[in-house]
Residue frames as qw, qx, qy, qz and C-alpha x, y, z in Angstrom:
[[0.409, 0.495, -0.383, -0.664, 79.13, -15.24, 3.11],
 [0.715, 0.109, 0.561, -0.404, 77.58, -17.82, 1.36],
 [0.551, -0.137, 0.636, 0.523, 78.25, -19.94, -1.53],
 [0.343, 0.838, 0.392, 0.164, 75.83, -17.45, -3.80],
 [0.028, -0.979, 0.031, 0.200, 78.16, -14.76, -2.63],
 [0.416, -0.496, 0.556, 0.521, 81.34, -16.38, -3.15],
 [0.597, 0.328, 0.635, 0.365, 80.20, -17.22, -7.06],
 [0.222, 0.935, 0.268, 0.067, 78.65, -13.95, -7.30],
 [0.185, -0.898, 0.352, 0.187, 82.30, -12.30, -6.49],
 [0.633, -0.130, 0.606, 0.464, 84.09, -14.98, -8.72],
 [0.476, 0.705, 0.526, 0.011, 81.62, -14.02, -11.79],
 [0.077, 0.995, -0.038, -0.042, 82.36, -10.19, -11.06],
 [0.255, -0.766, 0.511, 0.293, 86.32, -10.99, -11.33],
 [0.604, 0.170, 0.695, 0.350, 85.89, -13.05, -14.27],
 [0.431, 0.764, 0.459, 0.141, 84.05, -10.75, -16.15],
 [0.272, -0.834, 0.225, 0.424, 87.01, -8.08, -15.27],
 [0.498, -0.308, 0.662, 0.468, 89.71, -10.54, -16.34],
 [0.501, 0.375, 0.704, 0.336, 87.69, -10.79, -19.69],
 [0.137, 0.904, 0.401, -0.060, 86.69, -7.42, -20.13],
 [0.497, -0.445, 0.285, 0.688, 90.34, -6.06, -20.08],
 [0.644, 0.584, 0.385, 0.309, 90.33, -4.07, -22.98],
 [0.482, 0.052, -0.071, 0.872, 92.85, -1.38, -24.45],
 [0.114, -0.873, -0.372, -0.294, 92.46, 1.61, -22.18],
 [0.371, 0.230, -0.306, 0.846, 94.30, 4.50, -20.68],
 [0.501, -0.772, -0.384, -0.072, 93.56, 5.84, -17.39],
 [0.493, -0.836, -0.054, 0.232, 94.60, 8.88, -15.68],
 [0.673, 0.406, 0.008, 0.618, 96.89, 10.50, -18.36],
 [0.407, -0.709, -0.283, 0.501, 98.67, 13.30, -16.42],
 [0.098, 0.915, 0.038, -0.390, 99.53, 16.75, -17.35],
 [0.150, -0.627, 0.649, 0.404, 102.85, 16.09, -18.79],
 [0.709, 0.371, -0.335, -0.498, 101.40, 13.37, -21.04],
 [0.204, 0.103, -0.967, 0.109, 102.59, 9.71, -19.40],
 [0.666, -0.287, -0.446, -0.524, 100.12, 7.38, -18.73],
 [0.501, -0.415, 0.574, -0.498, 99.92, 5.98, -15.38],
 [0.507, -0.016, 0.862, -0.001, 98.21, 2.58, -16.84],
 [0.532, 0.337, -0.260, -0.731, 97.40, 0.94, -19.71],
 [0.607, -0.048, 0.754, -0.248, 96.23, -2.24, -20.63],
 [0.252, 0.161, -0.768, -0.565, 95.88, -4.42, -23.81],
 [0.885, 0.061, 0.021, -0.462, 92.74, -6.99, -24.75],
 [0.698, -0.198, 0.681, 0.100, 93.62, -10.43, -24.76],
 [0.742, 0.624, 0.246, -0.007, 93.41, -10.26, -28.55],
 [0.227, 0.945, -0.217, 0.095, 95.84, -7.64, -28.75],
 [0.561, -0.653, 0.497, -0.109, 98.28, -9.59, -26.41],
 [0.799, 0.051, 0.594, 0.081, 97.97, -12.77, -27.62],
 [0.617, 0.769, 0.003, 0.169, 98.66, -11.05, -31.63],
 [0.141, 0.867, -0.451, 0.160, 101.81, -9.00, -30.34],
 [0.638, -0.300, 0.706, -0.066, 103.31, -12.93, -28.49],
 [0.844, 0.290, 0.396, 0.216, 102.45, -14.89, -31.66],
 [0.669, 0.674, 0.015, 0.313, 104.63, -12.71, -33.35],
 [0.265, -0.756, 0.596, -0.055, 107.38, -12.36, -31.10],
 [0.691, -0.109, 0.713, 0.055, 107.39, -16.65, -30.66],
 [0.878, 0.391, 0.262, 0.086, 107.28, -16.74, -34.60],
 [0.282, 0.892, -0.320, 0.152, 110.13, -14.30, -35.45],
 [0.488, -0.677, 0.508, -0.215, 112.20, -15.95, -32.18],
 [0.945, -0.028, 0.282, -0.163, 111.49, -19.26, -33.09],
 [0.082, -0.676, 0.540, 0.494, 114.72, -20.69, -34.44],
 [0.563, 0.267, 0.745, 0.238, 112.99, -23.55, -36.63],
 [0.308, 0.869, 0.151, -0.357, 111.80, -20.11, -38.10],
 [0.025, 0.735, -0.558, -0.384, 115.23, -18.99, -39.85],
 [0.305, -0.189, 0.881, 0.308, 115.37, -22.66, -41.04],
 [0.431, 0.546, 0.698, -0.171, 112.45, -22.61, -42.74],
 [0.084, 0.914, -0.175, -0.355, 113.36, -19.29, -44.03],
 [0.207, -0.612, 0.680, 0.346, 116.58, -21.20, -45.81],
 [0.423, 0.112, 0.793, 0.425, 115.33, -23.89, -47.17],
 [0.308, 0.821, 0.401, -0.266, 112.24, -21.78, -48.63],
 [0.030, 0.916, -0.247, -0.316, 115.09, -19.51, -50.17],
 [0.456, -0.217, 0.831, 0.233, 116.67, -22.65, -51.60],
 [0.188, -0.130, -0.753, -0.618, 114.16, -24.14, -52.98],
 [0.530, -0.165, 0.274, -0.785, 110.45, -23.51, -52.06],
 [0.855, 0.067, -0.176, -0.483, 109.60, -26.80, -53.41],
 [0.047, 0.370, -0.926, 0.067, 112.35, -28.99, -51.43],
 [0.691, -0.051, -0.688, -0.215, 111.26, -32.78, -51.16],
 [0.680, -0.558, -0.467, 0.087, 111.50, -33.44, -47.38],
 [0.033, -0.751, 0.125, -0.648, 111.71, -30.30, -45.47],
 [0.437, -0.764, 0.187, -0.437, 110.84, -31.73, -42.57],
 [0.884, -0.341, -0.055, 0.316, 114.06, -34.02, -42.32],
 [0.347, 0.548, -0.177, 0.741, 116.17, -31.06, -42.65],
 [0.444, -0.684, -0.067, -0.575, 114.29, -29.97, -39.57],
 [0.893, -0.399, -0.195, -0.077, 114.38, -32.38, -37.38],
 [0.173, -0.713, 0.634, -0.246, 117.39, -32.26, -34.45],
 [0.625, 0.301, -0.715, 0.093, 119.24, -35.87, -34.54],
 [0.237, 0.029, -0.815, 0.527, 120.19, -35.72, -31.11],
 [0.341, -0.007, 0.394, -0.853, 116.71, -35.12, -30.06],
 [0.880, 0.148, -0.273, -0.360, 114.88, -37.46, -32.50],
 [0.789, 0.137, -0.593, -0.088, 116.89, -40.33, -31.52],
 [0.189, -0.001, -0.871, 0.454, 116.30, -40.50, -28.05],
 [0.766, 0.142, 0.260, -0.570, 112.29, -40.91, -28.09],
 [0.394, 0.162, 0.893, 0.145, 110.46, -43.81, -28.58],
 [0.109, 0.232, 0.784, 0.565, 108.20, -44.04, -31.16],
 [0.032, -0.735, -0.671, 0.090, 105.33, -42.27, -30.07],
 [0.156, -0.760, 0.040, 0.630, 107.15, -39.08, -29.23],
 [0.262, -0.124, 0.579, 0.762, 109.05, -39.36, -32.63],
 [0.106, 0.533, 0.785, 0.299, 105.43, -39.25, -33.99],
 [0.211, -0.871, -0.165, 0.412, 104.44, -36.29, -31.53],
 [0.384, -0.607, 0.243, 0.651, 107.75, -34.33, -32.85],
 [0.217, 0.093, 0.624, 0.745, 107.28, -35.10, -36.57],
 [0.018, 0.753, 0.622, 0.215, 103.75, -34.22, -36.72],
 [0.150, -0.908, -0.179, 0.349, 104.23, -30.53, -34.19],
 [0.308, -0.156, 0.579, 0.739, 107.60, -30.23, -37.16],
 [0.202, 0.283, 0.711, 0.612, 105.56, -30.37, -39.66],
 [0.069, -0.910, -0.387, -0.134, 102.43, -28.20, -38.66],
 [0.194, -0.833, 0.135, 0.500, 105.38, -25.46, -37.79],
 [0.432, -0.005, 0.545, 0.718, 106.57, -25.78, -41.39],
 [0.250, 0.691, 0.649, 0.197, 103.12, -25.29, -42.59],
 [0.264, -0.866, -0.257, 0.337, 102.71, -22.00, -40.57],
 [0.211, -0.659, 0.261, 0.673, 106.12, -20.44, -41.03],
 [0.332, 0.115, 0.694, 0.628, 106.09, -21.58, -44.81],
 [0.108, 0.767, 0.568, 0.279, 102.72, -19.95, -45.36],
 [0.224, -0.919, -0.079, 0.315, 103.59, -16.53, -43.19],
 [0.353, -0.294, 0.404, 0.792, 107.16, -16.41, -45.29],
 [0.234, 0.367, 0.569, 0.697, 105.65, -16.89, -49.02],
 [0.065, -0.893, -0.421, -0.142, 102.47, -14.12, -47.69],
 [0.390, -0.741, 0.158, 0.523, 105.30, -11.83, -46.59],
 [0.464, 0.057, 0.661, 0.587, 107.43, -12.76, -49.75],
 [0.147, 0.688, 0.597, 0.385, 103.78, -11.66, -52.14],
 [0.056, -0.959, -0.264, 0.089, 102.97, -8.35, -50.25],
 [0.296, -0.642, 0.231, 0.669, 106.63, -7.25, -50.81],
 [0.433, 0.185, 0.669, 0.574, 105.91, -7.90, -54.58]]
């Protein structure tokens, strides 16, 4: 086999892996499904909302928000001591910046939760 065939059989198992999409095959008499399968859309939705609910910076975010939505520096409430002060200065940068874009997130998903129960 040649190196046209071996691309031409990568292609076809790429275009599987991408094509996945929600389908049910071989439901049997009794009604269970032998297989099913999500889209990567569908996957990747039902994970980001497991990892935001899980997330325990979540619940803190959740508190101070319930404090006060408008606290002055959220994200040094955040921040873990014993974890900020043993990076150097780059990381500490890394950590305050990936802090702060997970405030954004969970702060915007609380208050849009918060509105639709209104």
């Amino acid at each position: 086999m040649g190196n046209l065939g071996i691309r031409e059989l990568a292609q076809k198992a790429k275009s599987r892996l991408k094509n996945v999409s929600a389908n049910l095959d071989a439901i049997e008499n009794n009604g269970t499904v032998k297989r099913a399968s999500l889209s990567q859309h569908e996957y990747a939705s039902i994970a980001s909302k497991i990892k935001d609910e899980d997330d325990p910076l979540y619940k803190k975010v959740e508190k101070i928000l319930e404090r006060n939505p408008d606290t002055i520096s959220p994200i040094g409430e955040l921040i873990d001591k014993n974890i900020y002060n043993n990076l150097n200065e780059t990381e500490k940068e890394r950590y305050v910046l990936c802090l702060s874009k997970k405030y954004a997130k969970f702060k915007e998903k609380i208050l849009s939760e918060k509105n639709r129960e209104m």
